[in-house]
mmCIF file of the protein (N, C-alpha, C, O) and its ligand, coordinates in Angstrom:
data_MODEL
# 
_entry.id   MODEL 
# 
loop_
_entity.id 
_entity.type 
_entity.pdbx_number_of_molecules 
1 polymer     1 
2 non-polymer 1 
# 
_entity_poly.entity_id                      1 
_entity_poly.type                           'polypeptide(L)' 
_entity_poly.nstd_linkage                   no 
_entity_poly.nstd_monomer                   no 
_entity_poly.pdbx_seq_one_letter_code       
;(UNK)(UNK)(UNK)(UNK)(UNK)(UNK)(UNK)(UNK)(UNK)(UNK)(UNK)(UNK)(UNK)(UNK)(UNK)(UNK)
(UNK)(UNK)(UNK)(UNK)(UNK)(UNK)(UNK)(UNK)(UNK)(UNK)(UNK)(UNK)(UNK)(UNK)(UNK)(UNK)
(UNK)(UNK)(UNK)(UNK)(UNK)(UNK)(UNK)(UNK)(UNK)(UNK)(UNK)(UNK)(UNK)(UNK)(UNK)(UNK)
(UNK)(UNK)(UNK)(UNK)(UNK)
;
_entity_poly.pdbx_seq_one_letter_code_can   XXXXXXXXXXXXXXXXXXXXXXXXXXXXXXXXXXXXXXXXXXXXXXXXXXXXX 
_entity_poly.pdbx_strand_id                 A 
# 
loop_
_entity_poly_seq.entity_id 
_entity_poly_seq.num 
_entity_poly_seq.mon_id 
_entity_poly_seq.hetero 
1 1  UNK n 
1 2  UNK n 
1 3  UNK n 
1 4  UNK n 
1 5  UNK n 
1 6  UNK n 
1 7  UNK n 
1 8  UNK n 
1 9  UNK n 
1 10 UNK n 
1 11 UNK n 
1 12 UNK n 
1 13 UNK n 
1 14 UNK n 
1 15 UNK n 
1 16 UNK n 
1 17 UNK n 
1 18 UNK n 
1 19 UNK n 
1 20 UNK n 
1 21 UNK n 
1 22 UNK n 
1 23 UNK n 
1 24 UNK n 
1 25 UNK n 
1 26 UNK n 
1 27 UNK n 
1 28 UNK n 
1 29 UNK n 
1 30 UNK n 
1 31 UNK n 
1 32 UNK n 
1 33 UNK n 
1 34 UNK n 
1 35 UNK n 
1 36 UNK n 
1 37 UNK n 
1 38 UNK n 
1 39 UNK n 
1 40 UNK n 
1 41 UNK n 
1 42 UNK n 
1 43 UNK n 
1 44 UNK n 
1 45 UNK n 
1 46 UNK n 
1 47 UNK n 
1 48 UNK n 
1 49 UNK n 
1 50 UNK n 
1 51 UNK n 
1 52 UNK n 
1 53 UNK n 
# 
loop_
_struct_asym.id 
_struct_asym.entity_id 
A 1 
B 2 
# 
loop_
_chem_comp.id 
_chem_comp.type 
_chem_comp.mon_nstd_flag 
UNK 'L-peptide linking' . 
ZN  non-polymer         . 
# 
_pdbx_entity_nonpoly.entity_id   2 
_pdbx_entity_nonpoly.name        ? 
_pdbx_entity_nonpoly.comp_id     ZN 
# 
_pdbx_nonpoly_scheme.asym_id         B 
_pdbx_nonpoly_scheme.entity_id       2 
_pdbx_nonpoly_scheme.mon_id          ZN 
_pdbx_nonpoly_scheme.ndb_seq_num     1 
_pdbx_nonpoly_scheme.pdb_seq_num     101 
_pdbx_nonpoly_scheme.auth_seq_num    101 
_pdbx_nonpoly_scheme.pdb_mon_id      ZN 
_pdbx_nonpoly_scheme.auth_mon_id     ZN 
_pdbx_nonpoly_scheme.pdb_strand_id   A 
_pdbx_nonpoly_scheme.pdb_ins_code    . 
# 
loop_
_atom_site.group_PDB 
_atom_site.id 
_atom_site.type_symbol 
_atom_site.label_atom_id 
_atom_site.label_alt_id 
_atom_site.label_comp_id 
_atom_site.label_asym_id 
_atom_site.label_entity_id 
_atom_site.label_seq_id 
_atom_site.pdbx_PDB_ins_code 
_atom_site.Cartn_x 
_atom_site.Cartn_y 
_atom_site.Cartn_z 
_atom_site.occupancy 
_atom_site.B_iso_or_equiv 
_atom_site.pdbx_formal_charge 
_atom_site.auth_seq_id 
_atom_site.auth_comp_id 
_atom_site.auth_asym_id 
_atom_site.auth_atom_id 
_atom_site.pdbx_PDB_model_num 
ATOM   1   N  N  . UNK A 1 1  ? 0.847  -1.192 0.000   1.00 0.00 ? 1   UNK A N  1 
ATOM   2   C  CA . UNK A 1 1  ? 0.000  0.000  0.000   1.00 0.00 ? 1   UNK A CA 1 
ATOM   3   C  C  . UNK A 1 1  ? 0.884  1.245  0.000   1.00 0.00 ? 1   UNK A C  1 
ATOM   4   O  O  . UNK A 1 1  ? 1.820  1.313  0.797   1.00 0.00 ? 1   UNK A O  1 
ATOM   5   N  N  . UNK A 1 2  ? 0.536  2.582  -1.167  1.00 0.00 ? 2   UNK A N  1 
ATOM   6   C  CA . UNK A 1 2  ? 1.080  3.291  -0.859  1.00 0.00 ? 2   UNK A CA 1 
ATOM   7   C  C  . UNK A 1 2  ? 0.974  4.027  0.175   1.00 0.00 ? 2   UNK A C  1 
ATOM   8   O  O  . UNK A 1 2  ? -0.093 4.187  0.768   1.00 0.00 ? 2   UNK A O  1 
ATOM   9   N  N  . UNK A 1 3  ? 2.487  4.760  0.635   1.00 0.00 ? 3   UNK A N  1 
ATOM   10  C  CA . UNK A 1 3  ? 2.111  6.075  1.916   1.00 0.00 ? 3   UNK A CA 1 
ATOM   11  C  C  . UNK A 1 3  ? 1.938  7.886  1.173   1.00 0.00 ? 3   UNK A C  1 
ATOM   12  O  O  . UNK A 1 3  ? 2.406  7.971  0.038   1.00 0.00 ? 3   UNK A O  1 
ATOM   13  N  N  . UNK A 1 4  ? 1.727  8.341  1.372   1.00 0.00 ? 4   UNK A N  1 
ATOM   14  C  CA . UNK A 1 4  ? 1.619  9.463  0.668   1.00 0.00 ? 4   UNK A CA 1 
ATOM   15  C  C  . UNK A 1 4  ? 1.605  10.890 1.967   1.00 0.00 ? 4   UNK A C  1 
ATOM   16  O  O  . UNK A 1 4  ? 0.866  11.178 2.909   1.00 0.00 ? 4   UNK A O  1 
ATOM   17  N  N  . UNK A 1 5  ? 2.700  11.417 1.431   1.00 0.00 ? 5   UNK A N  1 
ATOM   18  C  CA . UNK A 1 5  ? 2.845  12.406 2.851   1.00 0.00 ? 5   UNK A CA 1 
ATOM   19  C  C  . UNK A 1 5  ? 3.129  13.603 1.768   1.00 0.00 ? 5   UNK A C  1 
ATOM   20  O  O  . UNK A 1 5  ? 3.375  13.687 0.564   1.00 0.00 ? 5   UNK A O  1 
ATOM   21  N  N  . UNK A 1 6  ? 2.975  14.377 2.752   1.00 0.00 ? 6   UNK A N  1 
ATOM   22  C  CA . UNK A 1 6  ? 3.084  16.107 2.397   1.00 0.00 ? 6   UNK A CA 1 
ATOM   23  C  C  . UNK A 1 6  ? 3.493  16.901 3.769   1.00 0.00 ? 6   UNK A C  1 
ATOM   24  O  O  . UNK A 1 6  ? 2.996  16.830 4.893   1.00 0.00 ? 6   UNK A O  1 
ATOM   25  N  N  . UNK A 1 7  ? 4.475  17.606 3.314   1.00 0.00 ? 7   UNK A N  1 
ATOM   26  C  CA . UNK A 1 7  ? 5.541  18.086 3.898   1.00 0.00 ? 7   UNK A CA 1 
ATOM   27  C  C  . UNK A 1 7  ? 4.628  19.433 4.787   1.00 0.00 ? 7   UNK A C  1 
ATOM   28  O  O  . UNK A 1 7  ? 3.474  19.734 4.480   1.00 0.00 ? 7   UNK A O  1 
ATOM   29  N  N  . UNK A 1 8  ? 5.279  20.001 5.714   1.00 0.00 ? 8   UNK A N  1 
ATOM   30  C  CA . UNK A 1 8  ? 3.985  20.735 6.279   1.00 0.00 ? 8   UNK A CA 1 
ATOM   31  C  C  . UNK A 1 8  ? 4.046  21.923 5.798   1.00 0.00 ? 8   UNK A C  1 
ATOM   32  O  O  . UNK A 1 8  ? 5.146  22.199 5.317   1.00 0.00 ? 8   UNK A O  1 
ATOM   33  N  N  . UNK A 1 9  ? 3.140  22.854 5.745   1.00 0.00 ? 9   UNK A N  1 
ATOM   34  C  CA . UNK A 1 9  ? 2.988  23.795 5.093   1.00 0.00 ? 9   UNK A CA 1 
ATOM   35  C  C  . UNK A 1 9  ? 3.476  24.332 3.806   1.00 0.00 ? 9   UNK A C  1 
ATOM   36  O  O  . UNK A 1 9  ? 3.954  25.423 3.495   1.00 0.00 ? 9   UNK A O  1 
ATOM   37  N  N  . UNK A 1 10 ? 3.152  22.975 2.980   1.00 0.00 ? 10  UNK A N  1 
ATOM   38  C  CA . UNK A 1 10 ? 3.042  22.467 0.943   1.00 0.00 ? 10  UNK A CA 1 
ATOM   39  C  C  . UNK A 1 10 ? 1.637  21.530 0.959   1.00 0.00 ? 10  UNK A C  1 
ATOM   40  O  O  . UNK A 1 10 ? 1.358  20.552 1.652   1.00 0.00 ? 10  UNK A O  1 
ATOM   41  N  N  . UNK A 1 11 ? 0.973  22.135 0.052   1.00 0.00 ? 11  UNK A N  1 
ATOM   42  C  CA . UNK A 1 11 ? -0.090 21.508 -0.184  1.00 0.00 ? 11  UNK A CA 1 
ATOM   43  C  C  . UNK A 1 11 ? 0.070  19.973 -1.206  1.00 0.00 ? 11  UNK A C  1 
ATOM   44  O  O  . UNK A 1 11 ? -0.964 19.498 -1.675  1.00 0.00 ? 11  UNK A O  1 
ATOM   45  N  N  . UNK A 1 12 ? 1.214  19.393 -1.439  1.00 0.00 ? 12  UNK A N  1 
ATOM   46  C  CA . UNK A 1 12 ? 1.206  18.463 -2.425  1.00 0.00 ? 12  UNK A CA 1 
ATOM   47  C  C  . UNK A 1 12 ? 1.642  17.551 -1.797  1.00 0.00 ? 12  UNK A C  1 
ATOM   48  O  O  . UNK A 1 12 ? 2.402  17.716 -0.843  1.00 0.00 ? 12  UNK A O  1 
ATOM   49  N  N  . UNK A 1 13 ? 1.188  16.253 -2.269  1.00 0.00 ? 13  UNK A N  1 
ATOM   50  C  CA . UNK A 1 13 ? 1.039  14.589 -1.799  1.00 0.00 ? 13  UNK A CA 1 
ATOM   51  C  C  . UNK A 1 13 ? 2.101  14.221 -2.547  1.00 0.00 ? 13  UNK A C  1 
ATOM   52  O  O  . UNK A 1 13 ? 2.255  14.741 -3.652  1.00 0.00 ? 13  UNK A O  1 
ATOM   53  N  N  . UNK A 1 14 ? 2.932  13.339 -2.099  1.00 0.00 ? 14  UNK A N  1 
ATOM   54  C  CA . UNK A 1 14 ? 3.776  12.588 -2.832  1.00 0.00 ? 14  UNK A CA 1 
ATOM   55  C  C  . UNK A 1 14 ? 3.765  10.975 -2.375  1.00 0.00 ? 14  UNK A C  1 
ATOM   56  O  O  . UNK A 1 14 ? 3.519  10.746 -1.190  1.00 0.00 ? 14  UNK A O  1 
ATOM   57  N  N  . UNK A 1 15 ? 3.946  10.191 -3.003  1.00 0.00 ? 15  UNK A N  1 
ATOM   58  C  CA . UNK A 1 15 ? 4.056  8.679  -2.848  1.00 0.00 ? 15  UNK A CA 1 
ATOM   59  C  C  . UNK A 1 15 ? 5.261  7.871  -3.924  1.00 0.00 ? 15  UNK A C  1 
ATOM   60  O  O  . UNK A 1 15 ? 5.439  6.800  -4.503  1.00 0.00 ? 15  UNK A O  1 
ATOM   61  N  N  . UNK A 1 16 ? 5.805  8.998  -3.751  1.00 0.00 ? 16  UNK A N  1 
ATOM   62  C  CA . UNK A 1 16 ? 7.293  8.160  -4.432  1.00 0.00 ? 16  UNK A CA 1 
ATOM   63  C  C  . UNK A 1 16 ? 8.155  8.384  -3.503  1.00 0.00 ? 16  UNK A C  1 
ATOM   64  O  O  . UNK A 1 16 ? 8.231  9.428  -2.854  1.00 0.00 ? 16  UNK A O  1 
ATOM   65  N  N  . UNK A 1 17 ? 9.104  7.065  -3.346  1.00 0.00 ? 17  UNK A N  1 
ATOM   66  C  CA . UNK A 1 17 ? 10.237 7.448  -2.548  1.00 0.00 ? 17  UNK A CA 1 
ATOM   67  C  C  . UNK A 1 17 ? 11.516 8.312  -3.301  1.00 0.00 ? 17  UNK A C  1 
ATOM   68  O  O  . UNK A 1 17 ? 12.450 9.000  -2.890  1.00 0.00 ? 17  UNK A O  1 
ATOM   69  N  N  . UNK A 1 18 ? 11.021 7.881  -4.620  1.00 0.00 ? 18  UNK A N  1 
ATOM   70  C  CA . UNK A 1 18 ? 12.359 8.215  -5.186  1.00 0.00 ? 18  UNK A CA 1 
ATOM   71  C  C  . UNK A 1 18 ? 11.669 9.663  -6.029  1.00 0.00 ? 18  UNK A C  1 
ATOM   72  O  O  . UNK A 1 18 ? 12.199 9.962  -7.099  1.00 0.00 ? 18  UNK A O  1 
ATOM   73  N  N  . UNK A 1 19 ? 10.748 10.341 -5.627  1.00 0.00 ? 19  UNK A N  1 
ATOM   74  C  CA . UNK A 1 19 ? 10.726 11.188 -5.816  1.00 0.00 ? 19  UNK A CA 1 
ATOM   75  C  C  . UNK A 1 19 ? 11.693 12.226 -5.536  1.00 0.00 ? 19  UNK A C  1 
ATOM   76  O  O  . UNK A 1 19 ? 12.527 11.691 -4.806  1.00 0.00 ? 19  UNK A O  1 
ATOM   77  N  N  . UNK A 1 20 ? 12.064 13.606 -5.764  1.00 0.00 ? 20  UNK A N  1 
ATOM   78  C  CA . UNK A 1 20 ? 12.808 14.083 -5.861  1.00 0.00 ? 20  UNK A CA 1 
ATOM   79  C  C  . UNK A 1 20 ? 12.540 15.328 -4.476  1.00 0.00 ? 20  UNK A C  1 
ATOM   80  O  O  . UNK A 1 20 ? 13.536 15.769 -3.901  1.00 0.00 ? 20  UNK A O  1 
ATOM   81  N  N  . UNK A 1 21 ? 11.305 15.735 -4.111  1.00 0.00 ? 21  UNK A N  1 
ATOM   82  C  CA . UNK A 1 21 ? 10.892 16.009 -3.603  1.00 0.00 ? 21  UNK A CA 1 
ATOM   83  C  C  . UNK A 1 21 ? 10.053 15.314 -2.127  1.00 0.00 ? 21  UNK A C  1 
ATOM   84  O  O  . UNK A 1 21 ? 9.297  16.006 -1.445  1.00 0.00 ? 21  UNK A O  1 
ATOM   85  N  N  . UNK A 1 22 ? 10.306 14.082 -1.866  1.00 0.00 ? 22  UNK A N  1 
ATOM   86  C  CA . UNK A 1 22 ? 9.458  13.272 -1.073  1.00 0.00 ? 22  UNK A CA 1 
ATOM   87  C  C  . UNK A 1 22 ? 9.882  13.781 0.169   1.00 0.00 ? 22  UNK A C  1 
ATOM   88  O  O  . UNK A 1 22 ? 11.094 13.944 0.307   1.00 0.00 ? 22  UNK A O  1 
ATOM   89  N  N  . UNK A 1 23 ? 9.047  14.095 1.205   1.00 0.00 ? 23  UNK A N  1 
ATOM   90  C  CA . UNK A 1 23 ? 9.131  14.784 1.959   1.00 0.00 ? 23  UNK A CA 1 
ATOM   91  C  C  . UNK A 1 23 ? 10.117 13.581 3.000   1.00 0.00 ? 23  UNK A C  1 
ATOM   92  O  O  . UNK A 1 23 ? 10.024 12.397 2.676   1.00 0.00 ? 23  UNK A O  1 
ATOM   93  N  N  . UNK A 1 24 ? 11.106 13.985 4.323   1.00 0.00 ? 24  UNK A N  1 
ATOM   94  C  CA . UNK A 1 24 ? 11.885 12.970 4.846   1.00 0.00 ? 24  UNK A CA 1 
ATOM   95  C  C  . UNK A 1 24 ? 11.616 13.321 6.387   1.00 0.00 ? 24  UNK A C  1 
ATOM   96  O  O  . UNK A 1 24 ? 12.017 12.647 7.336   1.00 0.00 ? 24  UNK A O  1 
ATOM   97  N  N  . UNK A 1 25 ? 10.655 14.826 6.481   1.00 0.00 ? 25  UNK A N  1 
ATOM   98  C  CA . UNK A 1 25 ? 11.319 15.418 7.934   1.00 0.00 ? 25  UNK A CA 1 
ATOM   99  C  C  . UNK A 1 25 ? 9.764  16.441 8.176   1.00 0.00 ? 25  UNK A C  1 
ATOM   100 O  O  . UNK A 1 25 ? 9.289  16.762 7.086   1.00 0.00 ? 25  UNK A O  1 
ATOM   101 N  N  . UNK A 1 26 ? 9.244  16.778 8.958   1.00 0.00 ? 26  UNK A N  1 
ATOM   102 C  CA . UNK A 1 26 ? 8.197  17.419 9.337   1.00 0.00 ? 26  UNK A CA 1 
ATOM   103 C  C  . UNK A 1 26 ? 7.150  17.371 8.198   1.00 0.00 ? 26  UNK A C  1 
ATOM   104 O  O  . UNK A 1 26 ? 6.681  18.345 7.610   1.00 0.00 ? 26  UNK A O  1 
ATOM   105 N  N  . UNK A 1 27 ? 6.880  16.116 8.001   1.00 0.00 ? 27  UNK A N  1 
ATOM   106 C  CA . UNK A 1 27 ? 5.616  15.919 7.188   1.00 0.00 ? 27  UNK A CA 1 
ATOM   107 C  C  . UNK A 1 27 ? 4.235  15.474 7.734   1.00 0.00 ? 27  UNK A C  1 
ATOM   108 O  O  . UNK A 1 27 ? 4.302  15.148 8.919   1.00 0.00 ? 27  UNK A O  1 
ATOM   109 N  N  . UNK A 1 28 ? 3.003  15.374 7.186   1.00 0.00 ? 28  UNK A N  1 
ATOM   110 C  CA . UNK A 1 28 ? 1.739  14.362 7.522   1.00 0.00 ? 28  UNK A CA 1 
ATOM   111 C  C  . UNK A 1 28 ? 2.355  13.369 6.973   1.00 0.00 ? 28  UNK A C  1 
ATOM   112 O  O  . UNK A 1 28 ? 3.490  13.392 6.499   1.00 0.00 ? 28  UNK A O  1 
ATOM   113 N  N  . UNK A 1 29 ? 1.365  12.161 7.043   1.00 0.00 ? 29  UNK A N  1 
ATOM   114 C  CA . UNK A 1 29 ? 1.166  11.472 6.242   1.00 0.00 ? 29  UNK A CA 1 
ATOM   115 C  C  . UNK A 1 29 ? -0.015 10.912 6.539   1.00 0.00 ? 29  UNK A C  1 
ATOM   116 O  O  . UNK A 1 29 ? -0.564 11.166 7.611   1.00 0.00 ? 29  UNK A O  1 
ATOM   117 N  N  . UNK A 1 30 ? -0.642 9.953  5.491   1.00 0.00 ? 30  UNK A N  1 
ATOM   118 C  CA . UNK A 1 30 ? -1.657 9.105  5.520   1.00 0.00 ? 30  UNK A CA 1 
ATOM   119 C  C  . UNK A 1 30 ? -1.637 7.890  4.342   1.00 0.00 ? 30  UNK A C  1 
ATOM   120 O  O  . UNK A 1 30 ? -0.801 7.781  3.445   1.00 0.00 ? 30  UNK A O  1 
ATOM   121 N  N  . UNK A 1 31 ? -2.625 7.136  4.564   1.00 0.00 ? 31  UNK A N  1 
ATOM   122 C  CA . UNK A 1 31 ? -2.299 5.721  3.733   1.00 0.00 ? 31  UNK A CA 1 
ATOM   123 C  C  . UNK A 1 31 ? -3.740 6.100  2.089   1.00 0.00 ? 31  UNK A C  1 
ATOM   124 O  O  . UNK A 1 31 ? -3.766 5.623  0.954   1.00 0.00 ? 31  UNK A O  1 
ATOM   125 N  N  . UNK A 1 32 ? -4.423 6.842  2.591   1.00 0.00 ? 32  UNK A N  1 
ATOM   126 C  CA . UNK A 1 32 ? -5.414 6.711  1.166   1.00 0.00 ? 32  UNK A CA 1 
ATOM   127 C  C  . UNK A 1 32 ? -5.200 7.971  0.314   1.00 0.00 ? 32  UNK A C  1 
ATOM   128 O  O  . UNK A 1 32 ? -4.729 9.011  0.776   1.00 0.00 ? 32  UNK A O  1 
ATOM   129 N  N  . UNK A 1 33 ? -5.628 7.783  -1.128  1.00 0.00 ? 33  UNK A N  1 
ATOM   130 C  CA . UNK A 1 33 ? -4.836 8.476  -1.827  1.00 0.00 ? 33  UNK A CA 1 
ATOM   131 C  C  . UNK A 1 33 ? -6.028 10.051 -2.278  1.00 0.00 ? 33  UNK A C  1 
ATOM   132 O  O  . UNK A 1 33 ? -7.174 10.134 -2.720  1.00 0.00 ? 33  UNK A O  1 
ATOM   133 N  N  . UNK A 1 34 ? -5.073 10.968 -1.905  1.00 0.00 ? 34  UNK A N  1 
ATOM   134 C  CA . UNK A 1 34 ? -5.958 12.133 -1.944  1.00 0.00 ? 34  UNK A CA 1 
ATOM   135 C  C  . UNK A 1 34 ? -6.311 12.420 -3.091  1.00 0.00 ? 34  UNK A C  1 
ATOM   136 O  O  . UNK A 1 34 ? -5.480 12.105 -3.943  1.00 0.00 ? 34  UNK A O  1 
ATOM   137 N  N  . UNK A 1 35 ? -7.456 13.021 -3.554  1.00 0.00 ? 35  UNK A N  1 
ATOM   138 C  CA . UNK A 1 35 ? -7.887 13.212 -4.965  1.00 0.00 ? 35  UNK A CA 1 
ATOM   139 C  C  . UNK A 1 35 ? -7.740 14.211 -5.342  1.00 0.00 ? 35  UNK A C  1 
ATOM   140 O  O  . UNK A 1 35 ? -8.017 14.423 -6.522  1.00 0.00 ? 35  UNK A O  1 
ATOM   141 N  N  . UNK A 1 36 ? -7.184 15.388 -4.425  1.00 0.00 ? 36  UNK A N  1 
ATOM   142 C  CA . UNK A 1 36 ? -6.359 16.615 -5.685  1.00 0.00 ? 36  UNK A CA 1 
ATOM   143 C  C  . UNK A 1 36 ? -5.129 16.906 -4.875  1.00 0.00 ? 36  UNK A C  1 
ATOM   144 O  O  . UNK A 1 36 ? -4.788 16.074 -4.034  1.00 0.00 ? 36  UNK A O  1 
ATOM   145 N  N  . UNK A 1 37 ? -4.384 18.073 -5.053  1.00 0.00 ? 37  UNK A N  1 
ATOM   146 C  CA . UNK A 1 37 ? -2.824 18.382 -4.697  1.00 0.00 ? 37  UNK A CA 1 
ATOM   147 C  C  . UNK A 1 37 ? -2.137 17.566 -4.867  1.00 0.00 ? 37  UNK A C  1 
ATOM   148 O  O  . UNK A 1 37 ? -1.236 17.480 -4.033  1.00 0.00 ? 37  UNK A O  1 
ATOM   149 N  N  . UNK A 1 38 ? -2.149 16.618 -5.899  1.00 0.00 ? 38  UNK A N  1 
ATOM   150 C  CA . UNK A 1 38 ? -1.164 15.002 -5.515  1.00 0.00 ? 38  UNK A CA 1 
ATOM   151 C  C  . UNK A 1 38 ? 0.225  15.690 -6.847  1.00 0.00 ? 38  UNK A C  1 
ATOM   152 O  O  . UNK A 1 38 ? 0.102  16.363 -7.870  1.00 0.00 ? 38  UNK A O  1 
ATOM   153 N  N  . UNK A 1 39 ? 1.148  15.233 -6.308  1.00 0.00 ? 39  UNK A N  1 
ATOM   154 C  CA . UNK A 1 39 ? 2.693  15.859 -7.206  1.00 0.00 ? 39  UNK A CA 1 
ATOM   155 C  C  . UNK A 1 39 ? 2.802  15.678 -8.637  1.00 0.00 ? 39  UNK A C  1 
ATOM   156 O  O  . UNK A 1 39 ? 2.449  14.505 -8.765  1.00 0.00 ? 39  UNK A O  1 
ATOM   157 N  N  . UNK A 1 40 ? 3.090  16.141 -9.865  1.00 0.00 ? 40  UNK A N  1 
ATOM   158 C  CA . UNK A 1 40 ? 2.963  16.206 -10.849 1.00 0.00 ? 40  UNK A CA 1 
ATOM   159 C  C  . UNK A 1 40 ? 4.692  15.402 -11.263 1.00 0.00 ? 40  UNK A C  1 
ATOM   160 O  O  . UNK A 1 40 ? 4.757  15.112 -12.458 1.00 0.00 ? 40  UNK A O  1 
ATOM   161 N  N  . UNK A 1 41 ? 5.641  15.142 -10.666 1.00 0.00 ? 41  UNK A N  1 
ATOM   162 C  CA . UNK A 1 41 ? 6.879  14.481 -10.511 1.00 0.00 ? 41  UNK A CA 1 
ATOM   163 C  C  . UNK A 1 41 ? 6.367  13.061 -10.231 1.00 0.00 ? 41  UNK A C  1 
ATOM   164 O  O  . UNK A 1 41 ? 6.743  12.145 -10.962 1.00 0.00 ? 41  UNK A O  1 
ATOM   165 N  N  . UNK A 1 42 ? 5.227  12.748 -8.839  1.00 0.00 ? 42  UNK A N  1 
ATOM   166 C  CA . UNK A 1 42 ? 5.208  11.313 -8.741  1.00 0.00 ? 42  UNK A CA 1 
ATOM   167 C  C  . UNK A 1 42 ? 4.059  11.000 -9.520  1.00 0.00 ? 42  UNK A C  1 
ATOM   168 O  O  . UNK A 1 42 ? 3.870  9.787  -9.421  1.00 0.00 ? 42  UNK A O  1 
ATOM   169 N  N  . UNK A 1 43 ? 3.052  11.631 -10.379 1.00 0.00 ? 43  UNK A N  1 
ATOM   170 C  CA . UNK A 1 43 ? 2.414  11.301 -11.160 1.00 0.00 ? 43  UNK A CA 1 
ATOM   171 C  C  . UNK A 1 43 ? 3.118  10.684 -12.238 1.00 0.00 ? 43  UNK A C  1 
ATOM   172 O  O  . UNK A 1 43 ? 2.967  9.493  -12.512 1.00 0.00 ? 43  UNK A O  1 
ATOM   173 N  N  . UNK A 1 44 ? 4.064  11.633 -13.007 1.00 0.00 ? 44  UNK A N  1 
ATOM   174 C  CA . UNK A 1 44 ? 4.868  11.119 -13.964 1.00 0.00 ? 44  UNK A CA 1 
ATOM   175 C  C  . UNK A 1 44 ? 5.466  9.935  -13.745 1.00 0.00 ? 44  UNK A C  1 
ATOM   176 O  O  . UNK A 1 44 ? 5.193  9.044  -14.550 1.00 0.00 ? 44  UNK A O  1 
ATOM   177 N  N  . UNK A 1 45 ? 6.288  9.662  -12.777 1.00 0.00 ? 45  UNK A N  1 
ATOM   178 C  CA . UNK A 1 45 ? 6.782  8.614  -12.474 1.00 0.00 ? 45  UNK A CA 1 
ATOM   179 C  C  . UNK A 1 45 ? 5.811  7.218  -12.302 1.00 0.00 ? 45  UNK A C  1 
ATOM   180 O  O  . UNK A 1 45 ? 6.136  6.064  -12.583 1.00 0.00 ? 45  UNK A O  1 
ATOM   181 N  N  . UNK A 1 46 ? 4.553  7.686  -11.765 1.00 0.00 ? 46  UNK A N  1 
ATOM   182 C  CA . UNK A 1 46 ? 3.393  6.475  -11.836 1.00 0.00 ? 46  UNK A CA 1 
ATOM   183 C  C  . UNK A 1 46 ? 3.415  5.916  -13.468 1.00 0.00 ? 46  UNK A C  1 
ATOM   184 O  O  . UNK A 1 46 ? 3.406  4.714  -13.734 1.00 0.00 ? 46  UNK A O  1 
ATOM   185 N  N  . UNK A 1 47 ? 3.438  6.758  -14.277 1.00 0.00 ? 47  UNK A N  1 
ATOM   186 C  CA . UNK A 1 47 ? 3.212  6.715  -15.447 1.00 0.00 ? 47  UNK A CA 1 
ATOM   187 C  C  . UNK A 1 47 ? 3.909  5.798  -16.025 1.00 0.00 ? 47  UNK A C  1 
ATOM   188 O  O  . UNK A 1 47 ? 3.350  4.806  -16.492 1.00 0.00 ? 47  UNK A O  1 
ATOM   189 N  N  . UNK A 1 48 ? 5.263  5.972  -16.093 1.00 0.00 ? 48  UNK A N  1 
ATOM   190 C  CA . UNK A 1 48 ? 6.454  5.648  -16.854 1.00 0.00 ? 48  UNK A CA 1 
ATOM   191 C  C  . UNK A 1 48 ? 6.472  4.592  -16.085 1.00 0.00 ? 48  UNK A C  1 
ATOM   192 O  O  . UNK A 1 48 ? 7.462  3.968  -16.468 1.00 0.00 ? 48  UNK A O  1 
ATOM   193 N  N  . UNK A 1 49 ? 5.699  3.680  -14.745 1.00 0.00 ? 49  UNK A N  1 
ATOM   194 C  CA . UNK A 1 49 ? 6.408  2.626  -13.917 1.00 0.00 ? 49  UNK A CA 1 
ATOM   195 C  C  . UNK A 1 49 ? 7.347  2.892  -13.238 1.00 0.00 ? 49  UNK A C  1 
ATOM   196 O  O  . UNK A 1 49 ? 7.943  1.842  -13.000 1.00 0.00 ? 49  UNK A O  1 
ATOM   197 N  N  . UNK A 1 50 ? 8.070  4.155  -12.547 1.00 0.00 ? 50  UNK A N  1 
ATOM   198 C  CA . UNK A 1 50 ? 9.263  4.368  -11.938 1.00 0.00 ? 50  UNK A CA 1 
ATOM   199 C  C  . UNK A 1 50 ? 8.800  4.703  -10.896 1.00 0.00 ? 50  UNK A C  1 
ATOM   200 O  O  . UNK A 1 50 ? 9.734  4.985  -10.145 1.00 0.00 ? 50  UNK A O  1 
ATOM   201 N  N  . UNK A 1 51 ? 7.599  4.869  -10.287 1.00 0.00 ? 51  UNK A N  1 
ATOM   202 C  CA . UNK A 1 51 ? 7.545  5.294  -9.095  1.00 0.00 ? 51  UNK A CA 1 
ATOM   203 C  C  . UNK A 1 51 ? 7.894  3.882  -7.810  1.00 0.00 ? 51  UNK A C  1 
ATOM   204 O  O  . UNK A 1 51 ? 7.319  2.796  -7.882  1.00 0.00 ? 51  UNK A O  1 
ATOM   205 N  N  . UNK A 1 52 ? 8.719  4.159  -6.937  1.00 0.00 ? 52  UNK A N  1 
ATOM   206 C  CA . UNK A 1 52 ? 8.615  3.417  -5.737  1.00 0.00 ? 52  UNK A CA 1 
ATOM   207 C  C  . UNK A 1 52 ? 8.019  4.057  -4.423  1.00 0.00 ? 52  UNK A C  1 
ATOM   208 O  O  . UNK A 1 52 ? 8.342  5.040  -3.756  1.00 0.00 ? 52  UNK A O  1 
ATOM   209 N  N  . UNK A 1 53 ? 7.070  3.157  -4.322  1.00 0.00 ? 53  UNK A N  1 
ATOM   210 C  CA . UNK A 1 53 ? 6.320  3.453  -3.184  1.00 0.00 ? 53  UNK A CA 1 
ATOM   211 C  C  . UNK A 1 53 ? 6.588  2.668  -1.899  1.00 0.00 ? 53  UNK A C  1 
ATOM   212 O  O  . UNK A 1 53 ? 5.939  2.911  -0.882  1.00 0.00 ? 53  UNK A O  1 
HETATM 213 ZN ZN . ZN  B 2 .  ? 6.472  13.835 -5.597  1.00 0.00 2 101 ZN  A ZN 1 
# 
């Protein structure tokens, strides 16, 4: 299952680890996947199959 956290005070979800941006240090998180603000980096990466979650 993915985790999907957002860093605090940034409105965007990420669920890649290897995102470039994945938050490491004063973030939320939660386990279900939000239906808007979600990262346009781990989208892409969903895309192409490169995302690790
Ligand atoms: Zn991201």
């Amino acid at each position: 299952m993915a985790t999907y956290r957002k860093k605090k005070g940034s409105d965007t979800w990420h669920w890649c680890r290897n995102c470039s941006r994945w938050p490491t240090s004063d973030y939320e998180e939660r386990t279900s996947r939000p239906s808007y603000d979600l990262c346009n980096e781990c989208k892409a990466k969903e895309k192409e199959n490169t995302c690790r979650s």
